[in-house]
N, C-alpha and C positions, 0 to 999 in steps of 0.2 A: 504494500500500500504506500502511494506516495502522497505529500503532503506539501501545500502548496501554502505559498504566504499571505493568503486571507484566511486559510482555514488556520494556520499558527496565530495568526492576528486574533482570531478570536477564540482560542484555546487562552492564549495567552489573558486574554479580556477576561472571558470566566472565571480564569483559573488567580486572577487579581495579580497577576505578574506583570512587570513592567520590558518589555522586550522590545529595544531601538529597534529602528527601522534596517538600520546596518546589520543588524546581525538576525532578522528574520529567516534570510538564504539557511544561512550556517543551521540555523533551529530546527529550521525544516525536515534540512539534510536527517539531524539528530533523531530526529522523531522519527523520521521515514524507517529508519535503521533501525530502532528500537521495534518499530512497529514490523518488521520486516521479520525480525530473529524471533517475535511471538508468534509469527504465523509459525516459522520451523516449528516451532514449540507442539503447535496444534498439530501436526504432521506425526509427530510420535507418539506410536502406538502406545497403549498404556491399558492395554487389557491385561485381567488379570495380575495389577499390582493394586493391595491394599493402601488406599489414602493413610498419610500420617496426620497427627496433631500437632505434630512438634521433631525434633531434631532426632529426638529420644524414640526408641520402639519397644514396645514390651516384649516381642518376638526375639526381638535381640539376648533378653538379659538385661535390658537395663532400665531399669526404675526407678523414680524418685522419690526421695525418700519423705514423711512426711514429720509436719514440724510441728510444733505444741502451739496450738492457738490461744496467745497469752497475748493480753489487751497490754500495751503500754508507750511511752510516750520516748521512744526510740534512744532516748538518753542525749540526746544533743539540743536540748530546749537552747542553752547559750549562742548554738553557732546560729541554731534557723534564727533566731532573736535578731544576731550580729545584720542578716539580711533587709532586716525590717529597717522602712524608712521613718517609722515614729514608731520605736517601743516603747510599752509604759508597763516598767516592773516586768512582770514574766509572761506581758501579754503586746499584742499589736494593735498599734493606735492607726484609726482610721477617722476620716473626717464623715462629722455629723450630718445624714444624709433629710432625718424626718427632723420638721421643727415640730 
């Protein structure tokens, strides 16, 4: 599939990217190719393989493992605080939205 620079122009639009004019050609190109190596994609056969969830297979051997579901407050209160642009005491200050 090739892709031309009005249809980028307005992927581009949509997609709230800002893509000069000079470099539409080149984008195009980019997409064309992208869009080109998914179609191989669709070309291979895939009968007879189980979908994955994840990296991991159970088939394999290999499972993960599971964790104690304990509620708490991750231990770094100081550093996320550090981030905040008005903290007050051990909590984040935000400006007064309802009068």
């Amino acid at each position: 599939m090739s892709l031309d620079k009005a249809t980028v122009r307005k992927i581009a639009t949509l997609a709230r990217i800002d893509v000069p004019e000079a470099d539409l050609d080149a984008t195009a190109a980019r997409l064309s190719g992208i869009l080109s190596w998914i179609e191989q994609l669709n070309e291979v056969n895939t009968d007879g393989v189980q979908p994955m969830s994840g990296g991991l297979d159970e088939s394999m051997g290999l499972k993960l493992g599971w964790r104690a579901d304990v509620v708490n407050d991750g231990g770094i209160r100081d550093k996320v605080l550090a981030n905040a642009p008005d903290a007050n005491g051990a909590f984040f200050g935000v400006p007064k939205v309802v009068e």
